[in-house]
C-alpha positions in Angstrom: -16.6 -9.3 -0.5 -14.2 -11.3 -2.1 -10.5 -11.6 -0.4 -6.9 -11.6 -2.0 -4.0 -14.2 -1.1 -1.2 -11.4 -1.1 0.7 -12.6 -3.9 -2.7 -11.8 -5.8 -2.9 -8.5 -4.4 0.8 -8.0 -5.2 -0.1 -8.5 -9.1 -2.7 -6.1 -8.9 -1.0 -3.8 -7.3 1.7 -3.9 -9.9 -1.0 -3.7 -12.3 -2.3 -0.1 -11.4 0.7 1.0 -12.3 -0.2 0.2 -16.1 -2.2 2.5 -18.0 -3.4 0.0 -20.0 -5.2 -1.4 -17.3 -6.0 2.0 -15.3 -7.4 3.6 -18.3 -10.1 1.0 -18.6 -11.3 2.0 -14.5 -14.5 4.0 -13.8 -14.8 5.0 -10.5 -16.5 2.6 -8.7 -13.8 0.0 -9.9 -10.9 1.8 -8.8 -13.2 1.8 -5.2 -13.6 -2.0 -5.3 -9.8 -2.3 -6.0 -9.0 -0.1 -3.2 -11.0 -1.9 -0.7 -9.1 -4.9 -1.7 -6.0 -3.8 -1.6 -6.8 -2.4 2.2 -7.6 -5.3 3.3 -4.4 -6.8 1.8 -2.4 -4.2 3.0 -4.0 -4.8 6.5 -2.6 -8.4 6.4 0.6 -7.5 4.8 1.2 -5.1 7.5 0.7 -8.0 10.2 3.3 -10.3 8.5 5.4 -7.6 9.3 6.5 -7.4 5.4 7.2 -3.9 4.4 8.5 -4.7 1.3 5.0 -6.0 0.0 2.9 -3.1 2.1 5.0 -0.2 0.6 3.7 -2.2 -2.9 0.2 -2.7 -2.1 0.4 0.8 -0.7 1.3 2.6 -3.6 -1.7 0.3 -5.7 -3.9 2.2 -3.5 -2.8 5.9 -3.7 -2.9 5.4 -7.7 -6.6 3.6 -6.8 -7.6 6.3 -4.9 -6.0 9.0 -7.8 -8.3 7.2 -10.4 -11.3 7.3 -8.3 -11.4 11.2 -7.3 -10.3 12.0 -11.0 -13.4 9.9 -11.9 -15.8 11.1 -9.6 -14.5 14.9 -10.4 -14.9 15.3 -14.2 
């Protein structure tokens, strides 16, 4: 699987918060996103940089929002 620099995972982390971008996610994309953003958050988490693991954190719980909304209806 393919692996983020942070600042990448950063960007898309800011980018799940934009509907414009969101609204174009089925399920299995919001999964793949997820995935990437743990494993970012993983090594966000090890810098010791809270900052940027509260970010990539909060890309994941709207991931994770879009995914179970899609797999639902």
């Amino acid at each position: 699987m393919l692996d983020l620099e942070l600042s990448e995972a950063q960007e898309l982390a800011q980018a799940m918060g934009d509907p414009e971008f969101t609204d174009t996610l089925d399920a299995y994309e919001a999964l793949e996103v997820l995935k990437l953003l743990t494993d970012a958050k993983l090594d966000a988490d090890s810098t010791g940089d809270r900052h940027l693991s509260r970010e990539i954190g909060m890309g994941m719980q709207i991931a994770i929002e879009i995914a179970v909304g899609r797999l639902i209806h």
